[in-house]
Structure formats: structure tokens, C-alpha cells
N, C-alpha and C positions, 0 to 999 in steps of 0.2 A: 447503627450507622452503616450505610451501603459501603464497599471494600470495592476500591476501584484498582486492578491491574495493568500496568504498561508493560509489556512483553515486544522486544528486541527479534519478530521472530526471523530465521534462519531461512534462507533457499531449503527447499525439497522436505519441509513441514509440512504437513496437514495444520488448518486452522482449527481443528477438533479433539476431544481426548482421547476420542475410539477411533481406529482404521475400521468403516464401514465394507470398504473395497472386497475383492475377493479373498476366499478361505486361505491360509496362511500369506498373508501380505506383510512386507515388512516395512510398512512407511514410518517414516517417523511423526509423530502426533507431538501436543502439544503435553502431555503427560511426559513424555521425556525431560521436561524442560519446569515443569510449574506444576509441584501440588502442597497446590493448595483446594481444600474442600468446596465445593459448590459453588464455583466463580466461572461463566461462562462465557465465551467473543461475543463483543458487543458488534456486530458487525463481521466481515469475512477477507483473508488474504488470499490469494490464492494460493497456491503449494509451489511455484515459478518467480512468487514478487518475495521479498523481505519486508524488514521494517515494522514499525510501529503497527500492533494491535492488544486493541484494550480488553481487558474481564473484567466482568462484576459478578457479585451475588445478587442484584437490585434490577427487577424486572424494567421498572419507569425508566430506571437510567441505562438501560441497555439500549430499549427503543427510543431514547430522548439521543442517543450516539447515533447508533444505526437506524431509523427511518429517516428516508432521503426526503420525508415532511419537513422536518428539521432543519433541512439545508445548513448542516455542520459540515461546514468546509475541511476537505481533506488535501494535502498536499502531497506531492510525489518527486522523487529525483528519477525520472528515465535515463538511459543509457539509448540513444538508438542508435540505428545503422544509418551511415549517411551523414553531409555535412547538412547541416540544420538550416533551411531559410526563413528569411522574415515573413516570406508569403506564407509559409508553414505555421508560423509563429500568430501571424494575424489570423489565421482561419480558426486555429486553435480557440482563439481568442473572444472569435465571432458565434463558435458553435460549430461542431461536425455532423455531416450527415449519416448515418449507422443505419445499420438495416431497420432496426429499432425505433428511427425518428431521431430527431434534432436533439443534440446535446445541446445544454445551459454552456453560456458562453464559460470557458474559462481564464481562469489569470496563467500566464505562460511566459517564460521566458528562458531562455538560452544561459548557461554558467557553464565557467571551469570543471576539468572533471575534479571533485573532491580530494584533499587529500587527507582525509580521516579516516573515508570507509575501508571500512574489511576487506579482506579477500574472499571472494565464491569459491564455493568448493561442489561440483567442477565452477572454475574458472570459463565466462564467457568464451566464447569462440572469437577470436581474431583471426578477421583476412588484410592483411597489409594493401590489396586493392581497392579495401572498401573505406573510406573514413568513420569514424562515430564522432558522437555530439552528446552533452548532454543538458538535457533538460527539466527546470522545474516547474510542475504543474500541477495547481489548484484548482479542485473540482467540488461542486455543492452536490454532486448528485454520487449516486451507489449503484450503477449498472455492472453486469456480467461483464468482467475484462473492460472495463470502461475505457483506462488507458490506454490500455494497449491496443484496442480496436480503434481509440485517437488518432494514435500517433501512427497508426499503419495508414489510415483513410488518408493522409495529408502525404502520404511517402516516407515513412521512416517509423519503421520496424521498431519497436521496442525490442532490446538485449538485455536489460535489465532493469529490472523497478525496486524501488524502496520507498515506501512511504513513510516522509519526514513526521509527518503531523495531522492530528484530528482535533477540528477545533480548537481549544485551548490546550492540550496535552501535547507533549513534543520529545523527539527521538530524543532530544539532546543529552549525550554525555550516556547513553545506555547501550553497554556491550552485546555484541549480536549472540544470541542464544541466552540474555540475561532478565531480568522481569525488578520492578520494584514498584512500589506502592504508589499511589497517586491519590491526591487528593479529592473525592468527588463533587464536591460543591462547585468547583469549576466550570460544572455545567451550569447551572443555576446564573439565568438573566441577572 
């Protein structure tokens, strides 16, 4: 049976078990945090976002996660800079234009800031001139910095990202730096 992992990961994580980067780096990986034998990101966070990312040991069900063939809806909680508009929120909505070409529309919408999440360590930067906003945003596709290149194209900077959810699996109720088993059938139509 495929061994599916939810991992809680931390700001300033590699999503890998080895630090590739240069001769004595001291990043922190995901080996810090999760060994277990032969389970690999289905999919990728960058080393800047948090949040929900999945391992397995099951090749089908890694690429049944991570190819954006798939269109497995991923969700995200942004922080950006700036008070958030509707015009922002509709473009969003509509699809952005990226160097890259037309993003698939997405589901967006403007919420409270949470009061569950963690504290970052460092801690975002705060300027009392600037407002932030934050926002949830569901996307079917898996491009480089997707969101963040979103949410800047519209005016408003990502400060920070967490992704709630991929597909059916969900942050819910898992402490940041923490991992537990999930069920894999879940992917399964």
C-alpha cells in the first residue's frame, strides 16, 4: 500500500532531503523534520512559503498530485502588502497575465487575518505606512512562484504564503514543523 505524508512545512525549509546549494550550506531540509525511508514531495514549496506539502513512496500517486494535467486544486492563505481591491480580486479571478502566458482563472477571495496561524520566524516585516490584506487563493495550475507572481501582477506583493490545501488533503489541525500520515486513496475518482 502507497504511504502518503502531510508535512506542516516551516518558512526557510528546503522542500528536499539534501541541501544541493553550495559546499558547507546550512539550510535546513526536510530531513530535519521527517525520516521516514523512501517517501518523496509530491510536488514543490518553495523555501519563502509554508504550509502543506505532501510525500509518498508511490511514483503514480506523486504525479497523480504534482502534474498540473491533473488540475488538483491547491489553495493558499497570502499575506500581501497593500489594502486588497475588488478589481484585484476580479482579475485574480479572471486569470493573470505572467511573462509566462495566461494563468487559469482562479477562486479568490479576500478573509481575516487568521487567528490560529503560527508565528514566522523571522517574523514578516511591518511598516505601519503600508496596510496588508490577506488572501485566499485557489489555483489548478503548478507554475514557478505562481502566487506570488499573481499577486504582485495585480499590485500587491505577497509577504507571506501558506498553503492550506491540495486536493482533498488539508492543513487542518497540523503543527508547523509537524508531518502525519494520510490516507492515499483520496486521490482515487
Amino acid at each position: 500500500m502507497a504511504r502518503l505524508i502531510a508535512f506542516n512545512k516551516p518558512f526557510d525549509v528546503l522542500s528536499q532531503f539534501t541541501d544541493m546549494g553550495t559546499q558547507g550550506s546550512t539550510r535546513k531540509t526536510l530531513s530535519a523534520f521527517i525520516d521516514v525511508p523512501k517517501v518523496y514531495p509530491a510536488g514543490r514549496l518553495d523555501r519563502d512559503s509554508e504550509g502543506l506539502l505532501l510525500l509518498t513512496d508511490d511514483g503514480k500517486l506523486q504525479a497523480k498530485i504534482s502534474n498540473p494535467r491533473h488540475k488538483m486544486a491547491k489553495t493558499y492563505l497570502a499575506q500581501v502588502e497593500g489594502d486588497l481591491t475588488d478589481a484585484a480580486i476580479a482579475q485574480l479571478c479572471h486569470g493573470v497575465e505572467l511573462k509566462d502566458g495566461m494563468t487559469r482563472p482562479a477562486r479568490a477571495k479576500r478573509v481575516a487575518e487568521p487567528d490560529w496561524l503560527w508565528p514566522r520566524t523571522p517574523p514578516v516585516r511591518y511598516r505601519k505606512s503600508v496596510p496588508e490584506s490577506w488572501l485566499e487563493l485557489t489555483i489548478t495550475e503548478g507554475r514557478n512562484r505562481q502566487v506570488r507572481r499573481m499577486t504582485a501582477a495585480v499590485g500587491f506583493p505577497t509577504l507571506r504564503l501558506i498553503r492550506l490545501s491540495i486536493g482533498p488533503w488539508q492543513l487542518d489541525g497540523l503543527e508547523n514543523g509537524a508531518w502525519r500520515e494520510e490516507d492515499p486513496k483520496k486521490a482515487r475518482p
